[in-house]
N, CA, C and O atoms as CSV, one atom per row, in Angstrom:
chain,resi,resn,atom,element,x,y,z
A,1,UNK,N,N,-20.663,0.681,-12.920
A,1,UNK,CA,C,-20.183,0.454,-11.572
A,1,UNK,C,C,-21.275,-0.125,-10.695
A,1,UNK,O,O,-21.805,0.629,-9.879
A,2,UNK,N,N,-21.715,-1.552,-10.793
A,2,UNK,CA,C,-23.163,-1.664,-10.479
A,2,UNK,C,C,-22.595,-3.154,-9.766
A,2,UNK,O,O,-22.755,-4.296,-10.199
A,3,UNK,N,N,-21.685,-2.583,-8.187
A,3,UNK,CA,C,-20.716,-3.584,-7.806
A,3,UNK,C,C,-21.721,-3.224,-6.213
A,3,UNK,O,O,-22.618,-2.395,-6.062
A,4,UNK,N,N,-21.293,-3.941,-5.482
A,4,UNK,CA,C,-21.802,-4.127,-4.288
A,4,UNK,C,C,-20.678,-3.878,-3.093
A,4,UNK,O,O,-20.052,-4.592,-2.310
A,5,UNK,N,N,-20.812,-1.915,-3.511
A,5,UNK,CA,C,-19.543,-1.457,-2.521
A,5,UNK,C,C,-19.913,-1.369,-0.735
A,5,UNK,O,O,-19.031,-1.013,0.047
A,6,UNK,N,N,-20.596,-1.550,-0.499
A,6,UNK,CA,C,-21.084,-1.990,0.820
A,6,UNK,C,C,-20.182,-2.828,1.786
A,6,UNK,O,O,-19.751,-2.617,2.919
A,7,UNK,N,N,-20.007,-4.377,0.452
A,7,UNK,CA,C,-19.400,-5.177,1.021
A,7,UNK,C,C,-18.013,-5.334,0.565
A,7,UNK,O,O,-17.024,-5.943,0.973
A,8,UNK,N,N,-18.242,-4.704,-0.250
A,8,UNK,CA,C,-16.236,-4.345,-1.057
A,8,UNK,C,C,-15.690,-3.462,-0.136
A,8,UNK,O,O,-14.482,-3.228,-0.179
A,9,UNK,N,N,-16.321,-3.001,0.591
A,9,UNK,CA,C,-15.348,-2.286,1.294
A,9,UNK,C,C,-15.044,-2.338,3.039
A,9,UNK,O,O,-14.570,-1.545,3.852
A,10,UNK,N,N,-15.563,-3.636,3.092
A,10,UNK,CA,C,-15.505,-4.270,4.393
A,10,UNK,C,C,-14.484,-5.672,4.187
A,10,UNK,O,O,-14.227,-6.482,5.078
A,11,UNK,N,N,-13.904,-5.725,2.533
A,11,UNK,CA,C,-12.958,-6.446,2.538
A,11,UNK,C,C,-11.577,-6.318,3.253
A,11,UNK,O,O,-11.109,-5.180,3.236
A,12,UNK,N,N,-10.775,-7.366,3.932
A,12,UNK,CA,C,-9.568,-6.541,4.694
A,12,UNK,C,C,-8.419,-7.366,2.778
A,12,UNK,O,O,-8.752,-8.040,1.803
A,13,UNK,N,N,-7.496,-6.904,3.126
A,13,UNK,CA,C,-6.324,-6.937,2.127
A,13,UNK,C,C,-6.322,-6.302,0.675
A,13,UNK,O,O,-6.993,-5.287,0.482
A,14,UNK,N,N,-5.875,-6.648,0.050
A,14,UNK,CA,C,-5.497,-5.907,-1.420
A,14,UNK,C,C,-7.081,-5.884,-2.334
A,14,UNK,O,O,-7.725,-6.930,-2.412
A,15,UNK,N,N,-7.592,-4.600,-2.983
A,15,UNK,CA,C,-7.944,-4.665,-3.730
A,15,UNK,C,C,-7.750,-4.163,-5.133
A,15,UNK,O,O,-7.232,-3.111,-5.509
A,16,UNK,N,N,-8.286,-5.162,-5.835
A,16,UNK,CA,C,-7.761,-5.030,-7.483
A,16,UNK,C,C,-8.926,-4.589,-8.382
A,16,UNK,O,O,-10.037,-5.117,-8.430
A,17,UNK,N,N,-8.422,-3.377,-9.191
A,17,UNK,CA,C,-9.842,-2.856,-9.937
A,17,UNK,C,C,-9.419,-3.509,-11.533
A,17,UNK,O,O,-8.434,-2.994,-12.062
A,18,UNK,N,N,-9.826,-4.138,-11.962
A,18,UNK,CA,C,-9.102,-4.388,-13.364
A,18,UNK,C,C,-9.654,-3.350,-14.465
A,18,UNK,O,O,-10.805,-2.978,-14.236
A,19,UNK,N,N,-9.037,-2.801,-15.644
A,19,UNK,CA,C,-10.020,-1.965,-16.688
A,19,UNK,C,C,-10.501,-1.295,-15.890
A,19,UNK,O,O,-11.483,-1.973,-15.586
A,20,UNK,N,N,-10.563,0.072,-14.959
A,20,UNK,CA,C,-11.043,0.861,-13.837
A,20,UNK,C,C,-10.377,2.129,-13.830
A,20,UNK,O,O,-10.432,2.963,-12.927
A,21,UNK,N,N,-9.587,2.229,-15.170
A,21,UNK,CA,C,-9.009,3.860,-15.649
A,21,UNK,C,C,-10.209,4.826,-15.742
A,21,UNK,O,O,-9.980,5.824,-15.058
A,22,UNK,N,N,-11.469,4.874,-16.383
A,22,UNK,CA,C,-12.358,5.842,-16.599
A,22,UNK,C,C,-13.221,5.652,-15.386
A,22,UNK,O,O,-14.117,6.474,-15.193
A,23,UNK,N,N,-13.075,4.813,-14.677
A,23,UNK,CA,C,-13.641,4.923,-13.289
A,23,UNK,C,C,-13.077,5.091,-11.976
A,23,UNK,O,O,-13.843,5.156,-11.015
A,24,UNK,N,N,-11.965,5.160,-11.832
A,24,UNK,CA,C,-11.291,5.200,-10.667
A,24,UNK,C,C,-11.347,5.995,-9.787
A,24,UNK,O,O,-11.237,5.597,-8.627
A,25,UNK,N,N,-11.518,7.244,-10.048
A,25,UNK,CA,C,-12.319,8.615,-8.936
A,25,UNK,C,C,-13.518,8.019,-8.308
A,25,UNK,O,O,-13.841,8.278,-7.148
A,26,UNK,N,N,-14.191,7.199,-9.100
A,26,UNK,CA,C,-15.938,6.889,-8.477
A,26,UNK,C,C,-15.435,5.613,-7.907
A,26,UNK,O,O,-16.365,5.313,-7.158
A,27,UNK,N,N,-14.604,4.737,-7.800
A,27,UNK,CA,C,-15.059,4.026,-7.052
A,27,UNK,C,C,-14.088,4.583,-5.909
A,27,UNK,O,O,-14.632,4.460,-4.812
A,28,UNK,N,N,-12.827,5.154,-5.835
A,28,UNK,CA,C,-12.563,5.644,-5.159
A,28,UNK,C,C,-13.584,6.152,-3.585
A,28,UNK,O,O,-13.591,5.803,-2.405
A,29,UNK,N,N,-14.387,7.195,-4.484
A,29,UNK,CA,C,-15.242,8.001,-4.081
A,29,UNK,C,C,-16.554,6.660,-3.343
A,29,UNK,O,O,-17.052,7.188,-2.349
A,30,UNK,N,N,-16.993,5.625,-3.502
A,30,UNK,CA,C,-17.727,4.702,-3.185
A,30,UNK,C,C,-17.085,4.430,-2.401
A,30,UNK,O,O,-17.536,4.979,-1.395
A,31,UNK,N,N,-15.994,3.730,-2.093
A,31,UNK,CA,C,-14.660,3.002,-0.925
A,31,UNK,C,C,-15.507,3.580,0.011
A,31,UNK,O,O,-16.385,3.188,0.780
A,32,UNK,N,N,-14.683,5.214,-0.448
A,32,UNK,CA,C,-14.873,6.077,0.851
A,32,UNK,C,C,-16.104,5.830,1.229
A,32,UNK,O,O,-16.092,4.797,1.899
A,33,UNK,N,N,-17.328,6.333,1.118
A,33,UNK,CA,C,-18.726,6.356,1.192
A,33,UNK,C,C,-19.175,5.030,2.502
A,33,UNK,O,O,-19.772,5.200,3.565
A,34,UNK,N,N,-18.649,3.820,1.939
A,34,UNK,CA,C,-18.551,2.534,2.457
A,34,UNK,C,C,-17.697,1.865,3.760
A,34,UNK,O,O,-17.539,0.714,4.165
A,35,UNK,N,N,-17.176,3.357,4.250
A,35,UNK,CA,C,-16.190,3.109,5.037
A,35,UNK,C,C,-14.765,2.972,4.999
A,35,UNK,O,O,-14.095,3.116,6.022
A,36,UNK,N,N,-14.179,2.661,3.717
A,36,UNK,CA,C,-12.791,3.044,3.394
A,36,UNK,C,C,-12.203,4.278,4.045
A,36,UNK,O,O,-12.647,5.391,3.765
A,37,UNK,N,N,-11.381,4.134,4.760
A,37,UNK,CA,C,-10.387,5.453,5.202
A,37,UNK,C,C,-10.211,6.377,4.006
A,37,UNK,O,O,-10.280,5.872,2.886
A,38,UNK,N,N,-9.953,7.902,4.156
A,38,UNK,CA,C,-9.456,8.182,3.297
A,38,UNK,C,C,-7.640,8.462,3.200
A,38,UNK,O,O,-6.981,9.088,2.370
A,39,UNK,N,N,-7.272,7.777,4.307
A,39,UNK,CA,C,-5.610,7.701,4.075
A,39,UNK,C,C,-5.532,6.606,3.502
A,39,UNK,O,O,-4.360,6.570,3.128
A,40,UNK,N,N,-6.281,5.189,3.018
A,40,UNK,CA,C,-5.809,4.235,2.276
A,40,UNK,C,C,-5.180,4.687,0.864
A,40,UNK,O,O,-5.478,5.615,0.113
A,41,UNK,N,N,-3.834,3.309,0.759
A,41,UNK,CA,C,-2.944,4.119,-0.043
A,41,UNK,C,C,-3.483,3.146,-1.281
A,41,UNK,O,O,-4.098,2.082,-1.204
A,42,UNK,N,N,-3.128,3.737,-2.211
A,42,UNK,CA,C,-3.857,3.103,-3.682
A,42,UNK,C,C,-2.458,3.195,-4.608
A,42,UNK,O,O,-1.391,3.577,-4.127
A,43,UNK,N,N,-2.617,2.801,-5.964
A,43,UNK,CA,C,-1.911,2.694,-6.739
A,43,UNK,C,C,-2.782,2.435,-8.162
A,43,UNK,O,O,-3.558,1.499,-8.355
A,44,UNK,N,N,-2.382,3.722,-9.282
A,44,UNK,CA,C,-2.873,3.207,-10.482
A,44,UNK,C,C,-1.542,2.668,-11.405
A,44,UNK,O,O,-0.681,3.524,-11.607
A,45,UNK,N,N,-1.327,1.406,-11.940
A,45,UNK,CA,C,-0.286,1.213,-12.973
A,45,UNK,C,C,-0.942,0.703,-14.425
A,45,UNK,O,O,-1.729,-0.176,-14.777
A,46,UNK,N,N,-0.354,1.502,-14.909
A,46,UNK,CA,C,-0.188,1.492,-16.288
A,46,UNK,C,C,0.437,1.206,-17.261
A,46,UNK,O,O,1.404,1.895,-17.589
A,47,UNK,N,N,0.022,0.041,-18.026
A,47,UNK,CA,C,0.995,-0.632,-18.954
A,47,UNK,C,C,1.921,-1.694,-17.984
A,47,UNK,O,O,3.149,-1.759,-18.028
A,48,UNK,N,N,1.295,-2.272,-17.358
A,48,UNK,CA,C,1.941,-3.083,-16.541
A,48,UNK,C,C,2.610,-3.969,-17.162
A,48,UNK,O,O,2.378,-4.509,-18.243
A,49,UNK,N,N,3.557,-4.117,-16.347
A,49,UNK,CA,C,4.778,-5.149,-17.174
A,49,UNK,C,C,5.776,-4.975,-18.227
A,49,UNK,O,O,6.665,-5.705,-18.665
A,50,UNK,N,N,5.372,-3.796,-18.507
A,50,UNK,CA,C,5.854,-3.524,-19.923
A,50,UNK,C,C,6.877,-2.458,-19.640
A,50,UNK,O,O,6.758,-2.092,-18.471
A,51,UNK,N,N,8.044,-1.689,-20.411
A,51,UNK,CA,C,9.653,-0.887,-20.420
A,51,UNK,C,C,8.275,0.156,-20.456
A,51,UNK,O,O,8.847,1.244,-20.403
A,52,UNK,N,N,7.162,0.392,-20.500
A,52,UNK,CA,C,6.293,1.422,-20.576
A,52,UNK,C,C,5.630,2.003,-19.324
A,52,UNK,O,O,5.244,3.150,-19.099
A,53,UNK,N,N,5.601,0.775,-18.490
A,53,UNK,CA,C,4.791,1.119,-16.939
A,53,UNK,C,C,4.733,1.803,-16.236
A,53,UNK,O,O,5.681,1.759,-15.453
A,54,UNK,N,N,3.935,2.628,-16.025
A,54,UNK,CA,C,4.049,4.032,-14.776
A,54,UNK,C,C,2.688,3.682,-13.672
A,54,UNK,O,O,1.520,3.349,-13.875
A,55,UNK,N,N,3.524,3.953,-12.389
A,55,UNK,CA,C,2.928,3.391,-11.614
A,55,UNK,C,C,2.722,5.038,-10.452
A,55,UNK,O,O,3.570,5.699,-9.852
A,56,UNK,N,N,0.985,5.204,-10.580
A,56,UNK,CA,C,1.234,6.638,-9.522
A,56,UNK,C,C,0.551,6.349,-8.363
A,56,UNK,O,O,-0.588,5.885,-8.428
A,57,UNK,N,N,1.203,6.604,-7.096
A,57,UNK,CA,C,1.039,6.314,-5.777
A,57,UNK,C,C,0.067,7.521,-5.051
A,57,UNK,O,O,0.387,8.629,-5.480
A,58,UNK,N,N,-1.215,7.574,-3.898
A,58,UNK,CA,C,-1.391,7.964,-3.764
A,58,UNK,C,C,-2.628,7.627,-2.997
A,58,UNK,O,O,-3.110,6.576,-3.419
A,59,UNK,N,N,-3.381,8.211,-1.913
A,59,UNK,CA,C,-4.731,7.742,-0.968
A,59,UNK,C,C,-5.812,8.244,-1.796
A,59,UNK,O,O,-5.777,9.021,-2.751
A,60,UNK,N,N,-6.937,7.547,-1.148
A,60,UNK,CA,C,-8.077,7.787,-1.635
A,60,UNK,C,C,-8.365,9.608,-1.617
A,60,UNK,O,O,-8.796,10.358,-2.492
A,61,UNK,N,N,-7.854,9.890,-0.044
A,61,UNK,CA,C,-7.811,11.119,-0.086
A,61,UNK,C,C,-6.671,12.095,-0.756
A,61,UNK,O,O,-6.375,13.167,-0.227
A,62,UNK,N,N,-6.045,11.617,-1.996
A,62,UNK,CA,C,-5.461,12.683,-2.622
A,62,UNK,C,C,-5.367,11.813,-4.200
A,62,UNK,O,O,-4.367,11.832,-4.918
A,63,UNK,N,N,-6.235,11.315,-4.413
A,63,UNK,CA,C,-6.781,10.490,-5.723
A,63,UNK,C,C,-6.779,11.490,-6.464
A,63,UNK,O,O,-5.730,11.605,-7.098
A,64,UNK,N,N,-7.692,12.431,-6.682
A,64,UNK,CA,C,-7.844,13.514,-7.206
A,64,UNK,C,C,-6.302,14.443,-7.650
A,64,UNK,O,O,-6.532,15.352,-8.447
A,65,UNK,N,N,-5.020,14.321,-7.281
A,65,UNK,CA,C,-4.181,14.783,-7.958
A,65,UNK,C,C,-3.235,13.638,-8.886
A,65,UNK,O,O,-2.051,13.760,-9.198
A,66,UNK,N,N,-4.325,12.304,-9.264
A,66,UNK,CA,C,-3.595,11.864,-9.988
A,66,UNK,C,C,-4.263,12.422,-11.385
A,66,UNK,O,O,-5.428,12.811,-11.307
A,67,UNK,N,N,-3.519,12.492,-12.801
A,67,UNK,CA,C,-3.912,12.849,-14.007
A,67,UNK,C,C,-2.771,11.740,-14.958
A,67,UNK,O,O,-1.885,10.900,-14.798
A,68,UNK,N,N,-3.620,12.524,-16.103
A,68,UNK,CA,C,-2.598,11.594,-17.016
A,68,UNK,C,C,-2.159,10.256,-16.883
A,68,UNK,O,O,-1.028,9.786,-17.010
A,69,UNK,N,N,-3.456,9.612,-16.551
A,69,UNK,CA,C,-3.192,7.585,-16.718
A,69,UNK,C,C,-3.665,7.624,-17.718
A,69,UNK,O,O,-4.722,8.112,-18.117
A,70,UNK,N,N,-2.648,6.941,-18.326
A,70,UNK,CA,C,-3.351,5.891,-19.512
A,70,UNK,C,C,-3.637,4.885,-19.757
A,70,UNK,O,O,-3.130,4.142,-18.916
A,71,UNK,N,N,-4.511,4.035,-20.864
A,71,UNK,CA,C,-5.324,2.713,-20.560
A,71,UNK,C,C,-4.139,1.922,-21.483
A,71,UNK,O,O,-3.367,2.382,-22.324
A,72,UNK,N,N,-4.316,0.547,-20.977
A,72,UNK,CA,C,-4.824,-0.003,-20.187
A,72,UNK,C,C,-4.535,0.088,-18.647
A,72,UNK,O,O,-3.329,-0.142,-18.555
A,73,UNK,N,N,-4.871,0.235,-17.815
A,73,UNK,CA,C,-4.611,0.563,-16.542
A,73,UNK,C,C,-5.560,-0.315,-15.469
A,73,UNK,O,O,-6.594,-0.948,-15.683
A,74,UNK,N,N,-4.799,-0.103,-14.229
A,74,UNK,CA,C,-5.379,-1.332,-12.957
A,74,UNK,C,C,-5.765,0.116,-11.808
A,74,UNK,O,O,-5.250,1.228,-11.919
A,75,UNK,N,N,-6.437,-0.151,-11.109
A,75,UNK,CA,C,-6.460,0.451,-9.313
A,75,UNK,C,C,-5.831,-0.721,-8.281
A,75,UNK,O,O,-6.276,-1.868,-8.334
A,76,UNK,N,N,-4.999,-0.432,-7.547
A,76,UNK,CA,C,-5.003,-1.544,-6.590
A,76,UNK,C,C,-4.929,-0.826,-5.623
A,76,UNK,O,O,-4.423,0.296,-5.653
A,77,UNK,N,N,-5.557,-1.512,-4.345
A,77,UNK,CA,C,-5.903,-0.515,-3.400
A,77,UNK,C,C,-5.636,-1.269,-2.240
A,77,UNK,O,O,-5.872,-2.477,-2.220
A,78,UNK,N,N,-5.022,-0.483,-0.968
A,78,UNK,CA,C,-4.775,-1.869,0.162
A,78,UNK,C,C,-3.211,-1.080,1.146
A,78,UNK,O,O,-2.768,-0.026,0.690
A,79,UNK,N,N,-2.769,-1.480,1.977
A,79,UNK,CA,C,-2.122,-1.249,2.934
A,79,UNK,C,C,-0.260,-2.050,1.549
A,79,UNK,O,O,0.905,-1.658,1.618
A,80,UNK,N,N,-0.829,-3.100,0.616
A,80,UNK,CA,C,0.814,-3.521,-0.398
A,80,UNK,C,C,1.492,-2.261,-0.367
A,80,UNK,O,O,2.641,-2.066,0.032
A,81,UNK,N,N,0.468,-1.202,-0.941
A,81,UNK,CA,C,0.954,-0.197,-1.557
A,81,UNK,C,C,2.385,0.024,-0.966
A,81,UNK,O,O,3.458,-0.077,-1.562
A,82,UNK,N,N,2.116,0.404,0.562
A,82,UNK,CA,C,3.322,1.437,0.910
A,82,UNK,C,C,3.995,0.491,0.710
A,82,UNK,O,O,4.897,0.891,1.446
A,83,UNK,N,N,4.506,-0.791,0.220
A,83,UNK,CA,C,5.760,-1.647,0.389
A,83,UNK,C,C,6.150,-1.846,-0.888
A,83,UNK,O,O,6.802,-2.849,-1.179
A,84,UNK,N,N,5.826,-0.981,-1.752
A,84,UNK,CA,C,6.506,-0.319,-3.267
A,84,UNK,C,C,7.545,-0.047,-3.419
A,84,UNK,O,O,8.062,-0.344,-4.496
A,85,UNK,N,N,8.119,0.466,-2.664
A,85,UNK,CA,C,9.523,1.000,-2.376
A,85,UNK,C,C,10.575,-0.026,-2.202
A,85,UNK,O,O,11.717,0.051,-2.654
A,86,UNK,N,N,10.033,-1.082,-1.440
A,86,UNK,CA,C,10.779,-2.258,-1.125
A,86,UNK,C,C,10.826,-3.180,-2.192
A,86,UNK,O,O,11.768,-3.760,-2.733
A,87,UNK,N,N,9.419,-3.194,-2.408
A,87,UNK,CA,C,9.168,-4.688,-3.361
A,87,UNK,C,C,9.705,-3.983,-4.746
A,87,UNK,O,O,9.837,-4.979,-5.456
A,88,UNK,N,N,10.094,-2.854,-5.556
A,88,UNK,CA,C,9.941,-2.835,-6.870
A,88,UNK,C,C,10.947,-3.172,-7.211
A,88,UNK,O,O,11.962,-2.676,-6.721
A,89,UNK,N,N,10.993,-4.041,-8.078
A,89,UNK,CA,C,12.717,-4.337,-8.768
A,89,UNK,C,C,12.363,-4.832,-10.182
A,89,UNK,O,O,13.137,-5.512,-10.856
A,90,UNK,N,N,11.006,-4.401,-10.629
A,90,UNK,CA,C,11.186,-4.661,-11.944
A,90,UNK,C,C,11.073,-2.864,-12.317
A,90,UNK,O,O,10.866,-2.595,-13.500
A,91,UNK,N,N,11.170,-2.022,-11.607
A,91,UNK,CA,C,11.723,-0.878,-12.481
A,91,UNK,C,C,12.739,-0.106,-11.850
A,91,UNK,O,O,12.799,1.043,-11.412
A,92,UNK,N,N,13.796,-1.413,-11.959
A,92,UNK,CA,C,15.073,-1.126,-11.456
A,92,UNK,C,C,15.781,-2.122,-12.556
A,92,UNK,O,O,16.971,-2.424,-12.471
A,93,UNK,N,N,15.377,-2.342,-13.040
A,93,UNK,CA,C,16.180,-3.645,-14.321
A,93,UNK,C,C,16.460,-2.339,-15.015
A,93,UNK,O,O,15.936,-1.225,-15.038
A,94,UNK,N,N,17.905,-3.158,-15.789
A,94,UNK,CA,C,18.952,-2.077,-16.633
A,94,UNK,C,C,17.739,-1.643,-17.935
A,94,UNK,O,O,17.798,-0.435,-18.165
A,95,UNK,N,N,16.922,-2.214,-18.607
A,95,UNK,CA,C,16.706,-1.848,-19.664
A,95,UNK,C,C,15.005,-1.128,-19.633
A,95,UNK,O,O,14.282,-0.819,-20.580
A,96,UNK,N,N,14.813,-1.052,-18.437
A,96,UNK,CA,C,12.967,-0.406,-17.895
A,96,UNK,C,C,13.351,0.573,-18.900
A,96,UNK,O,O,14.439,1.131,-19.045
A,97,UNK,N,N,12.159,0.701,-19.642
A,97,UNK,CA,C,11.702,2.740,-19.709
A,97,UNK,C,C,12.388,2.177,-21.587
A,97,UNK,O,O,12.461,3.008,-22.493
């Protein structure tokens, strides 16, 4: 994790952690450190794209009750989040899961 969260976290819009499953508490935990709110809403998905994808919603400040991701997995982090609800319609197709 040898990223330059200083200025990563003075970015405004979406951020994308790629491969960031065994790290996602720490950079989490850096955001914050850097000035990140801890109500920013995040999202880890897993198996993206795929009838497999699980997608768990949740802020920096309640990161810590996510468990059970599995790899390959993303962080995306950013104000998109809350518009999950609206935007998802690929796990609303007849044959997801």
């Amino acid at each position: 994790l040898d990223l330059d969260f200083n200025t990563i976290s003075k970015l405004e819009g979406t951020l994308v952690f790629l491969m960031s499953i065994s790290s996602y508490k720490e950079i989490c935990s850096k955001l914050i450190a850097h000035g990140k709110l801890e109500s920013t809403p995040i999202a880890i998905i897993s198996n993206a794209t795929t009838g497999s994808q699980v997608v768990k919603v949740a802020t920096f400040g309640t990161v810590n009750v996510i468990e059970d991701v599995l790899s390959p997995a993303f962080l995306a982090v950013g104000e998109v989040i809350r518009l999950r609800d609206e935007l998802n319609w690929f796990e609303r197709l007849p044959l997801f899961g």
